[in-house]
N, C-alpha and C positions, 0 to 999 in steps of 0.2 A: 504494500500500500504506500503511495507516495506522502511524503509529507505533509505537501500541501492539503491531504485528503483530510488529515488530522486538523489542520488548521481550520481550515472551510466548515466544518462539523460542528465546532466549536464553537458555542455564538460570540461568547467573548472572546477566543482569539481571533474569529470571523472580522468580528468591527475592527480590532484593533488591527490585522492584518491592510483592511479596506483603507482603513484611514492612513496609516502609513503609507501604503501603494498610491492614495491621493497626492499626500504630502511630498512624495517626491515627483512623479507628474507634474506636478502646479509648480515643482522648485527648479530643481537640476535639466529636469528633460522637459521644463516648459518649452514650448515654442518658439517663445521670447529669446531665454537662455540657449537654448541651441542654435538659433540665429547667430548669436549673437556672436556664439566661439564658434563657429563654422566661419562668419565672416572671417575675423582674426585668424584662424586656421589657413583659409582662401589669401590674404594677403602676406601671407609668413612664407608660402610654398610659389606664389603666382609667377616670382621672377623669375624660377626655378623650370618654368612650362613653357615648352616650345609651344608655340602657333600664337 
């Protein structure tokens, strides 16, 4: 049985699993955020790129 099956079952690990998994969604891997070091990313490597 996977882990997760354990957690998900759970209602209290359930939420707190959820809210976590929000919390980094909305933080690290918002949209925003990934934007924004992909840009940075994009101009650190660019000079580097033929064409």
């Amino acid at each position: 049985m996977p882990l997760i099956r354990i957690l998900l079952d759970d209602p209290v690990l359930c939420a707190a699993y959820l809210e976590y998994m929000a919390d980094f969604a909305e933080g690290p891997f918002s949209t925003a955020e990934l934007t924004s070091r992909l840009e940075d990313a994009h101009e650190l490597i660019e000079p580097f790129c033929g064409g």
